[in-house]
C-alpha positions in Angstrom: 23.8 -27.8 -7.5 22.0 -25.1 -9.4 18.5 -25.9 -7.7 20.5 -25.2 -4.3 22.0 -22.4 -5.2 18.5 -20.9 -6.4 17.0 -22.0 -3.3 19.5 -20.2 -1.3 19.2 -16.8 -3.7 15.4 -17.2 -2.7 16.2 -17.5 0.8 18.4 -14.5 0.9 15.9 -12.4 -1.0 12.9 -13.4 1.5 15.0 -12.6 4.6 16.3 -9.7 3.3 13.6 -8.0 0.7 10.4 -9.6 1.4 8.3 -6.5 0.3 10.5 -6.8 -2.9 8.5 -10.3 -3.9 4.7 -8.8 -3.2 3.2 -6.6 -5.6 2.1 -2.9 -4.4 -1.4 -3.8 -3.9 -0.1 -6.8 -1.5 2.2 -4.5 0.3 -1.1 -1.8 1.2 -3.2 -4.4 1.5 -1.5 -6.0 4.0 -0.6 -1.9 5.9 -4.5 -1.8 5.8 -5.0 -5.5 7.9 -2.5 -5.2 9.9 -3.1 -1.5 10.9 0.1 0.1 9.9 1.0 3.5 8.9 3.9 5.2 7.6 4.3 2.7 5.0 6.5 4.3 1.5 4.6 2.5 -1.0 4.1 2.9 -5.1 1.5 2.0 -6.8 -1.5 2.7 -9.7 -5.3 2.7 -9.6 -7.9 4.3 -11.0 -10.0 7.4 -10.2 -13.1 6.4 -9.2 -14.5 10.0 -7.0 -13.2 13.3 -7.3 -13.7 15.2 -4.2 -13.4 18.7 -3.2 -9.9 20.4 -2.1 -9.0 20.1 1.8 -8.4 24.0 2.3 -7.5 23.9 6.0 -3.8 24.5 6.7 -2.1 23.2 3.9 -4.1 22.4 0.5 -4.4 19.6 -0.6 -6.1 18.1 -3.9 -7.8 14.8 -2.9 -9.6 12.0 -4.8 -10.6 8.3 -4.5 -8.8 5.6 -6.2 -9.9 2.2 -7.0 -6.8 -0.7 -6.9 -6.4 -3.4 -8.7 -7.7 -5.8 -6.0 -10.9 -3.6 -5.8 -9.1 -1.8 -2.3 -10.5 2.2 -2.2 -7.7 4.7 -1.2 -7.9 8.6 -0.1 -5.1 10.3 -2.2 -4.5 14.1 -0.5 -2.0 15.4 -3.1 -0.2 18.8 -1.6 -1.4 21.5 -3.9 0.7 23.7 -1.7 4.3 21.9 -2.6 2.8 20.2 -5.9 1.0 21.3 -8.9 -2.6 20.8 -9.0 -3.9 18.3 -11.7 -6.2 20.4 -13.4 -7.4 17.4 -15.8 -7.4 14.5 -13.5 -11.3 13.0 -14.1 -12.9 10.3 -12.7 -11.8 7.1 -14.7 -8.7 8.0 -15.5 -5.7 6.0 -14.3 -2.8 7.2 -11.9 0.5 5.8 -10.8 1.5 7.4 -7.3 4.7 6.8 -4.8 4.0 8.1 -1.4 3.2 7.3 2.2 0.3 4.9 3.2 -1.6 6.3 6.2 -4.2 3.5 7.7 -7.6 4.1 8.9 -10.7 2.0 8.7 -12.1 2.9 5.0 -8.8 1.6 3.6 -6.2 4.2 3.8 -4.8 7.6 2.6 -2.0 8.0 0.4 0.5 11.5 1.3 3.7 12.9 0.8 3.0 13.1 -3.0 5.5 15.7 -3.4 9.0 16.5 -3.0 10.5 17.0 1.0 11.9 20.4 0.5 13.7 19.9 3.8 15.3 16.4 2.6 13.4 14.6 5.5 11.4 12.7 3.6 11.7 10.3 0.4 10.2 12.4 -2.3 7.1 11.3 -3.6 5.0 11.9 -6.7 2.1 11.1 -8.8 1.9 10.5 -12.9 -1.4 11.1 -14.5 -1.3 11.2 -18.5 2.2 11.2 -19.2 3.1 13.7 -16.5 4.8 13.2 -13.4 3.4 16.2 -10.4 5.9 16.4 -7.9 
């Protein structure tokens, strides 16, 4: 009886929540091979380029990051709604919740930052103790 009853919990929560049963690495990589965009995901990975600020229109902070399952993400942190992470250095480790963006090199990560306007789930990255919003 208990073995059924499991089975029918596990049923439930594959219909229902199948994103809830991959890890966050699963759940990009599978945005990046199936083309997708738009995708709310959180995650961690480590810094493995710093590159220099996107100053056109709004500003953004951006950097390379290195997932556990060796997948290479843009990150384009709003410096314009979101403080700037002055000590951010390449090997360090981040934790991020934003919006997955696809394109061929693997993907961007956005919306790290709240949605003033309430649009938008608000999103945010933790370096070093400290959560940027």
């Amino acid at each position: 009886m208990k073995s059924k009853v499991l089975k029918y919990i596990l049923l439930i929560g594959l219909i229902f929540f199948p994103t809830f049963l991959l890890s966050n690495d699963s759940i990009i990589q599978n945005a990046f091979f199936s083309s997708k965009s738009d995708v709310q995901v959180k995650g961690s990975g480590k810094v493995i380029k710093i590159l220099s600020d996107d100053n056109k229109g709004s500003r953004h902070q951006r950097f390379i990051i290195k997932l556990k399952n060796q997948m290479t993400l843009l990150v384009a942190h709003n410096i314009d709604l979101a403080p700037r992470i002055n000590s951010l250095r390449v090997n360090d480790y981040i934790e991020f919740y934003g919006e997955y963006e696809w394109n061929n090199k693997g993907g961007v990560i956005h919306w790290t930052h709240k949605d003033y306007r309430g649009n938008h789930p608000h999103g945010w990255i933790k370096h070093k103790g400290i959560t940027y919003e």
